[in-house]
TORKEDO-879683 format. One record per atom (N, C-alpha, C): x, y, z; residue in three letters; residue number from 1. Coordinates in pm, 1 decimal. Layout:
! TORKEDO-879683
ZASE         c1         c2         c3   res     n
ZASE          X          Y          Z   ALA   NUM
...
This chain:
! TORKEDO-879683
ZASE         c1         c2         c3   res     n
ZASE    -2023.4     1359.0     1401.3   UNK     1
ZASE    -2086.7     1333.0     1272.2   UNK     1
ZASE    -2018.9     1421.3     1167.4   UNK     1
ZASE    -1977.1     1375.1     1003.5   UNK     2
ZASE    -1940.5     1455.6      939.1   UNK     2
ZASE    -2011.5     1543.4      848.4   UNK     2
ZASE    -1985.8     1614.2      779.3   UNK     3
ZASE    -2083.9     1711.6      702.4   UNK     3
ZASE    -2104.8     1578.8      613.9   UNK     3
ZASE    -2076.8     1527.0      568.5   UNK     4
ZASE    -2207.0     1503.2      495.4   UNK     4
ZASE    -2315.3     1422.1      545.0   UNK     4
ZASE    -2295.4     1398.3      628.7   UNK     5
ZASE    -2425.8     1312.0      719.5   UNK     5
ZASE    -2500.0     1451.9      751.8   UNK     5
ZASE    -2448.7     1545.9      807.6   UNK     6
ZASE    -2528.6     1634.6      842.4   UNK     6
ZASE    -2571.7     1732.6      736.2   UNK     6
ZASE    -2556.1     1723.4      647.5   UNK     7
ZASE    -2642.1     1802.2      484.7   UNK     7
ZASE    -2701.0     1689.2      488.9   UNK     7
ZASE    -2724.8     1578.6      471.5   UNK     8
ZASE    -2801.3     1462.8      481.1   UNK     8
ZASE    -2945.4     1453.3      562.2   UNK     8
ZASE    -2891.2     1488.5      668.1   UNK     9
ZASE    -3018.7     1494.6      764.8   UNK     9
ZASE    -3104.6     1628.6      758.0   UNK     9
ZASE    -2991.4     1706.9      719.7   UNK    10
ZASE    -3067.1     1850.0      691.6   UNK    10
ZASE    -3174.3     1892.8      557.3   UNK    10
ZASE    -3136.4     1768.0      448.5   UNK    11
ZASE    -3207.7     1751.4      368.1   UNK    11
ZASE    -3336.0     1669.4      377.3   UNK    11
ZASE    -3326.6     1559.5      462.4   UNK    12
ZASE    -3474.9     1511.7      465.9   UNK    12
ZASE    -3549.2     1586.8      550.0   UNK    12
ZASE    -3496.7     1652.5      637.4   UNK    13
ZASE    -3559.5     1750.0      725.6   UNK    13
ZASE    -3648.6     1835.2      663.1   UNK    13
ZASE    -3562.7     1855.1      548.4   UNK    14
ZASE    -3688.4     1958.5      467.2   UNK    14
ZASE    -3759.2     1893.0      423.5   UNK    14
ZASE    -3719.0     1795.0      340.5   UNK    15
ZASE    -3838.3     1662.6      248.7   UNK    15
ZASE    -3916.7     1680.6      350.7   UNK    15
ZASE    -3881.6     1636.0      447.0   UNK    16
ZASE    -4009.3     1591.0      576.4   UNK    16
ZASE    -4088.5     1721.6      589.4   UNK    16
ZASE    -4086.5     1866.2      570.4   UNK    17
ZASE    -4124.8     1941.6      597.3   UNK    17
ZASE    -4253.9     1987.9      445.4   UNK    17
ZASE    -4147.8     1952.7      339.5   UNK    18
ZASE    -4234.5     1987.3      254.1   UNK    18
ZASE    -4350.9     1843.1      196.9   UNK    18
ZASE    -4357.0     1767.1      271.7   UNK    19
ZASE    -4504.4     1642.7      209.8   UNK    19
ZASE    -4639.9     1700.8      248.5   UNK    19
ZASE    -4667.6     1784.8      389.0   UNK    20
ZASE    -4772.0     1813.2      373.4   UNK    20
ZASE    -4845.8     1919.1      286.0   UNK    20
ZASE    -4714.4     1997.1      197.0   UNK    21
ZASE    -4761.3     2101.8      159.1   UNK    21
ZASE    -4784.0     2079.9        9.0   UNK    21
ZASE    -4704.7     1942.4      -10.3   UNK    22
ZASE    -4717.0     1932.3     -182.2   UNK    22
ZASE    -4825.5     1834.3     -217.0   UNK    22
ZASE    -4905.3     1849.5     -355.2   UNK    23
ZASE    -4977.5     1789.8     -367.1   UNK    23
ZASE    -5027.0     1625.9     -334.2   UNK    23
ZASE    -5134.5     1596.5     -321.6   UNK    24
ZASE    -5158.1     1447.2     -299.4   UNK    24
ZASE    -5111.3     1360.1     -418.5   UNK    24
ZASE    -5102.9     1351.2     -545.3   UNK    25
ZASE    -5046.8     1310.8     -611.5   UNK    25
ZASE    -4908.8     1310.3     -617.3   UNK    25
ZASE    -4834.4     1433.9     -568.4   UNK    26
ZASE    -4669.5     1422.5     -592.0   UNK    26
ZASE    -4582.4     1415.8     -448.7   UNK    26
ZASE    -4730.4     1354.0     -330.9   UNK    27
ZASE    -4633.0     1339.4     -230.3   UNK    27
ZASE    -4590.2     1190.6     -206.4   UNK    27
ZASE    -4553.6     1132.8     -323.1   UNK    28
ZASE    -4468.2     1028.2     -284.8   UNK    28
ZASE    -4275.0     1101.6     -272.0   UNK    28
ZASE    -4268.3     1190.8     -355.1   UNK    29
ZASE    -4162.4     1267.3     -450.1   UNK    29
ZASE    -4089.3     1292.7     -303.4   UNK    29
ZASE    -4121.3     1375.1     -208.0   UNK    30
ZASE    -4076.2     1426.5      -86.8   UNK    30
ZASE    -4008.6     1316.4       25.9   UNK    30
ZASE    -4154.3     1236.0       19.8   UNK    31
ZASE    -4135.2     1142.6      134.6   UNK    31
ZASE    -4008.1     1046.7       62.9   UNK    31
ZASE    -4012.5      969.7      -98.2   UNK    32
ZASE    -3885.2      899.4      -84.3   UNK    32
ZASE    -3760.0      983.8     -103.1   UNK    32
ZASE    -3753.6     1108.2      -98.3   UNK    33
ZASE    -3649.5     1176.8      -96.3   UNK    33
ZASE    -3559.3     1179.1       12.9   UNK    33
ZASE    -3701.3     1201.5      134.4   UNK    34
ZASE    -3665.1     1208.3      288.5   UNK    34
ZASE    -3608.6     1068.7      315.3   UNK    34
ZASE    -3682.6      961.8      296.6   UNK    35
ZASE    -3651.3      808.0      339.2   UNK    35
ZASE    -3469.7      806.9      220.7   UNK    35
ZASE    -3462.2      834.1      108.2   UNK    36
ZASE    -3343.8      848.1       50.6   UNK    36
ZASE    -3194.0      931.1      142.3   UNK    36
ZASE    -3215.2     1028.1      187.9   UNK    37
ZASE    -3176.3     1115.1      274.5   UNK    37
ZASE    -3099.4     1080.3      410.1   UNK    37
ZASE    -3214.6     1023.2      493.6   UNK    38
ZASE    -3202.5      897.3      593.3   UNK    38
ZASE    -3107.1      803.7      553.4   UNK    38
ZASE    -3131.0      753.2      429.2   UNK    39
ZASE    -3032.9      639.4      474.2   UNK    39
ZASE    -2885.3      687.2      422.4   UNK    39
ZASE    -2926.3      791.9      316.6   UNK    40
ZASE    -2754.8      833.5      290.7   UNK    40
ZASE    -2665.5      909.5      449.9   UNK    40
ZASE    -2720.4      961.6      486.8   UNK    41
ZASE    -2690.6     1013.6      612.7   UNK    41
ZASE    -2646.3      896.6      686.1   UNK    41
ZASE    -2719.1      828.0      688.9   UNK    42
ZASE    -2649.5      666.0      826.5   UNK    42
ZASE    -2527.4      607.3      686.8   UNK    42
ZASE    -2554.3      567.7      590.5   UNK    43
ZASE    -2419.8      576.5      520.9   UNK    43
ZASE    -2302.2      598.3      542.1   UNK    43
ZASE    -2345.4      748.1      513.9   UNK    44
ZASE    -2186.6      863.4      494.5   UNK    44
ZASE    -2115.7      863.0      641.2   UNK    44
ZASE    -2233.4      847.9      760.6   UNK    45
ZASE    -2236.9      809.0      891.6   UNK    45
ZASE    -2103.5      728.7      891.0   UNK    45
ZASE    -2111.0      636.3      880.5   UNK    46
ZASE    -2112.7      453.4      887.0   UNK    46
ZASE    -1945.7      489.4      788.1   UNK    46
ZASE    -1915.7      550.5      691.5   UNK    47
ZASE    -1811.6      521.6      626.9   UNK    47
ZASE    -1730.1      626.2      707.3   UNK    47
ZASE    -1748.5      727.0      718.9   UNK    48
ZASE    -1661.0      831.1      851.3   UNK    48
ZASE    -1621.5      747.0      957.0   UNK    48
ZASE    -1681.8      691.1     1014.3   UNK    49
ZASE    -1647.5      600.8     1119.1   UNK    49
ZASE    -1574.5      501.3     1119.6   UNK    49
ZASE    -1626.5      397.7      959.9   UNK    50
ZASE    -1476.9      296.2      982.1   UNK    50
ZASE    -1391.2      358.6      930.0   UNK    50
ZASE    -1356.0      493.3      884.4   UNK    51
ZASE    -1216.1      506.8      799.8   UNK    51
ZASE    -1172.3      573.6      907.1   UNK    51
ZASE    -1217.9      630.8     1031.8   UNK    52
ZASE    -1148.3      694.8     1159.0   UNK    52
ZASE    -1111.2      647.3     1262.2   UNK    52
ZASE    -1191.6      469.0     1238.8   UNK    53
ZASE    -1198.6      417.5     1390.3   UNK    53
ZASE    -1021.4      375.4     1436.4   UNK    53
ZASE    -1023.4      435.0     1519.4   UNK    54
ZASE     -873.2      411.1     1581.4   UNK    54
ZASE     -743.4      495.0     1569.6   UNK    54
ZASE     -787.3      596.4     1477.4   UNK    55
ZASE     -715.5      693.6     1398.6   UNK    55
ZASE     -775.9      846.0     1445.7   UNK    55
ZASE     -639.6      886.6     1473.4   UNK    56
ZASE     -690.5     1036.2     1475.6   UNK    56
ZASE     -771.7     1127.3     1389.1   UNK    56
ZASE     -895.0     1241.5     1421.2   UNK    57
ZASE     -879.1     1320.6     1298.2   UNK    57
ZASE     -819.8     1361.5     1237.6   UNK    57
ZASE     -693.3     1396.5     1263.8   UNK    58
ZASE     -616.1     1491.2     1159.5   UNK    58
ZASE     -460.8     1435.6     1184.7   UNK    58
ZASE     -400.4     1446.8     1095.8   UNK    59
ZASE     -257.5     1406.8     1069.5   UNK    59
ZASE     -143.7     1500.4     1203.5   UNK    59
ZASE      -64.9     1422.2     1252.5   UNK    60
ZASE      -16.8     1508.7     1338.9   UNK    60
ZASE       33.3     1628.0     1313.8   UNK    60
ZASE       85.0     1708.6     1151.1   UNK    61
ZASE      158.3     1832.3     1093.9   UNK    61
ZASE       69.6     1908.6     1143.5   UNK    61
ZASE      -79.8     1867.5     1101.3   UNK    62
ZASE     -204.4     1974.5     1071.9   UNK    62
ZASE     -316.4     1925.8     1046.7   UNK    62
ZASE     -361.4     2035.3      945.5   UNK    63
ZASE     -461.9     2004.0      884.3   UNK    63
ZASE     -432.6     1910.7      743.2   UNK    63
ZASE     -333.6     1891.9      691.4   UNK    64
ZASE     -310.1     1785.8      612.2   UNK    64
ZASE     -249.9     1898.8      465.8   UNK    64
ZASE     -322.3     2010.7      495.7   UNK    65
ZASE     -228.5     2110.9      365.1   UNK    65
ZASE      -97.2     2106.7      319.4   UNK    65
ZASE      -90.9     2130.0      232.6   UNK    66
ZASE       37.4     2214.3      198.9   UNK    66
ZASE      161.3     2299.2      278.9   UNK    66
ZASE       67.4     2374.8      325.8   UNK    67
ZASE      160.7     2467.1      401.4   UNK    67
ZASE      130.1     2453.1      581.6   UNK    67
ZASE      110.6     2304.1      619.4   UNK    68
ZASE      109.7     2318.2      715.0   UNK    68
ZASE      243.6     2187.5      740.7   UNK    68
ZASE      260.1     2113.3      649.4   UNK    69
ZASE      405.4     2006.2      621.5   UNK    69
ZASE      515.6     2088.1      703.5   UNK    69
ZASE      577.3     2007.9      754.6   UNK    70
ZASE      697.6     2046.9      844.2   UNK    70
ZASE      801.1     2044.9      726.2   UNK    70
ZASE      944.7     2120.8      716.0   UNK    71
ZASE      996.8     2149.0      600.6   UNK    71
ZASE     1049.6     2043.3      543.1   UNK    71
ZASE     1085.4     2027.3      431.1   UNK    72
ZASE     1126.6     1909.6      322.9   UNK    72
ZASE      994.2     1817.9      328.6   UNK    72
ZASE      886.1     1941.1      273.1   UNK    73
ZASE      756.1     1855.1      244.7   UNK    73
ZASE      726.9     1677.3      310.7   UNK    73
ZASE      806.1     1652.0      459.3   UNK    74
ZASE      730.8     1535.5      507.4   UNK    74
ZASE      822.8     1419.3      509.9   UNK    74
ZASE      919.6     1491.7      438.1   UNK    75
ZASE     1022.8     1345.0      337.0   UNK    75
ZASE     1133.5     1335.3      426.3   UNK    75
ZASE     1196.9     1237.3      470.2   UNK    76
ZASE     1345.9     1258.0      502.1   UNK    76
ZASE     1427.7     1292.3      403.1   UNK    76
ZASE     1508.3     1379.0      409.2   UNK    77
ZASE     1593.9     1472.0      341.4   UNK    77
ZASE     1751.2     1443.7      370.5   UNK    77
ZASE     1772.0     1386.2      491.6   UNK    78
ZASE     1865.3     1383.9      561.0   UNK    78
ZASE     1936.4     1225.5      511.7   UNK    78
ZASE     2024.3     1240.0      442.3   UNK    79
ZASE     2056.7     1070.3      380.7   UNK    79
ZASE     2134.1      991.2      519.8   UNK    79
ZASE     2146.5     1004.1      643.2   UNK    80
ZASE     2180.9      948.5      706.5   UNK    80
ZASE     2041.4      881.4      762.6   UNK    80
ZASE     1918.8      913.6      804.6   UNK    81
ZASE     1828.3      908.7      811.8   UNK    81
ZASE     1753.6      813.1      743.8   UNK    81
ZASE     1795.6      808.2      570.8   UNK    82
ZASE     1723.3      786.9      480.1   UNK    82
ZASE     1802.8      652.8      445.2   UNK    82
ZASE     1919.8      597.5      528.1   UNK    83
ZASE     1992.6      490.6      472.0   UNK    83
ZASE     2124.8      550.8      349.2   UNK    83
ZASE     2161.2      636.1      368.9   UNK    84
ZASE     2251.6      687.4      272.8   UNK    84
ZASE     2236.1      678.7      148.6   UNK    84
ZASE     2090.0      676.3       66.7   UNK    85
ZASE     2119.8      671.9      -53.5   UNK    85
ZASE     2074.7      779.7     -126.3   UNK    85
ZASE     2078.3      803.1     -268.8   UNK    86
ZASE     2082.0      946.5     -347.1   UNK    86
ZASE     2030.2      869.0     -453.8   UNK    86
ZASE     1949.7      909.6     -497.7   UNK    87
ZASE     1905.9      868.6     -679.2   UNK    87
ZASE     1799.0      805.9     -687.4   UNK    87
ZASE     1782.9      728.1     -523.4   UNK    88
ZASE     1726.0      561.4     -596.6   UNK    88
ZASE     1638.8      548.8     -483.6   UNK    88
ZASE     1558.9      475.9     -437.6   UNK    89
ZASE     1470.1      412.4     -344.9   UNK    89
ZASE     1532.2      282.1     -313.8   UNK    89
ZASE     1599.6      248.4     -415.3   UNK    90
ZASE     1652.4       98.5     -369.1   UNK    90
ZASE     1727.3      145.1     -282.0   UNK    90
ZASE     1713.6       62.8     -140.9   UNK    91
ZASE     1853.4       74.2      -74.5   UNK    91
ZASE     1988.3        1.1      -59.6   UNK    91
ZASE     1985.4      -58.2     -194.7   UNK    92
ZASE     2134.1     -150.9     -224.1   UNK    92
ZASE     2186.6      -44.3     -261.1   UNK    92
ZASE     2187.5       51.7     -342.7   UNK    93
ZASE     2257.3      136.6     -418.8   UNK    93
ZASE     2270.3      229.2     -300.2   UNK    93
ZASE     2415.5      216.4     -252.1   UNK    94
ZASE     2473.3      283.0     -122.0   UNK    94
ZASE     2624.2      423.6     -188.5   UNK    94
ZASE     2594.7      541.5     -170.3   UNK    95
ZASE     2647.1      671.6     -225.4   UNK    95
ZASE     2810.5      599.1     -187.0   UNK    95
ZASE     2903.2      572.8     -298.5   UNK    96
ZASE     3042.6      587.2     -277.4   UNK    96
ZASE     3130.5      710.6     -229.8   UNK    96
ZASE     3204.5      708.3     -142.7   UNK    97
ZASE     3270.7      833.3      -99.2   UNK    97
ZASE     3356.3      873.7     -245.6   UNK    97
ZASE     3398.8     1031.5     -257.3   UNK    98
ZASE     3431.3     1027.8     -387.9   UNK    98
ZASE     3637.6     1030.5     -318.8   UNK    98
ZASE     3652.2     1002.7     -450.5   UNK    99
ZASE     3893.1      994.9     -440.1   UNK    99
ZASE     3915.5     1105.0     -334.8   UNK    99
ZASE     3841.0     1196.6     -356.1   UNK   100
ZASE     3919.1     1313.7     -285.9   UNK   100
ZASE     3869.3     1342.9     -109.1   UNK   100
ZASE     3789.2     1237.3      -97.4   UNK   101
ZASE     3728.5     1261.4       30.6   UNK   101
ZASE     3774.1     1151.4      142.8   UNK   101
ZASE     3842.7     1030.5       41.0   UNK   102
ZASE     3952.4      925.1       90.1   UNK   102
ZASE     4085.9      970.4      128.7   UNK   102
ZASE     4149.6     1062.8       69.3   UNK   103
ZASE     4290.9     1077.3       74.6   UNK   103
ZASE     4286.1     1175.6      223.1   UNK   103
ZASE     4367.8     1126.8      296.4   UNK   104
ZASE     4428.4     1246.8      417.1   UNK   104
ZASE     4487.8     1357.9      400.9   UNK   104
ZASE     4419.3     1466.9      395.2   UNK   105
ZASE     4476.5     1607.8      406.7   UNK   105
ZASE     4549.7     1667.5      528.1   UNK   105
């Protein structure tokens, strides 16, 4: 269960705790707080679950920080890797060797 289901439940818990103590007139206030509570909890429940189902908790680096990224923040860096290109995302635009890297030394 994630925190917020469980501040959820921990909140009607109290609602539920405080109806017998608050007045007869203002104990509707508690009880739909608690019944409010309840259902946000099966909610927040319910959306943790389909956004995990099948998926790990946590990203394989880490915890998903900053400083837990393996180096070159995540990215291929390596233009052989990356399809040889420089500048662009397109991958038509393929890096020309430059004159001096053609000629035989």
């Amino acid at each position: 269960m994630d925190r917020r289901a469980v501040f959820f439940v921990g909140a009607a818990f109290v609602c539920a705790i405080l109806i017998p103590v608050t007045e007869q007139e203002q104990r509707w206030v508690p009880s739909a707080l608690a019944i409010l509570y309840v259902v946000l909890a099966i909610a927040s429940w319910a959306d943790k679950r389909t956004r995990t189902r099948g998926r790990p908790d946590r990203p394989w680096h880490g915890s998903g920080r900053a400083d837990d990224l393996p180096p070159g923040g995540g990215f291929d860096t390596d233009l052989e890797t990356s399809g040889d290109v420089s500048g662009s995302r397109s991958p038509t635009q393929r890096i020309r060797p430059a004159a001096s890297d053609l000629d035989p030394q």
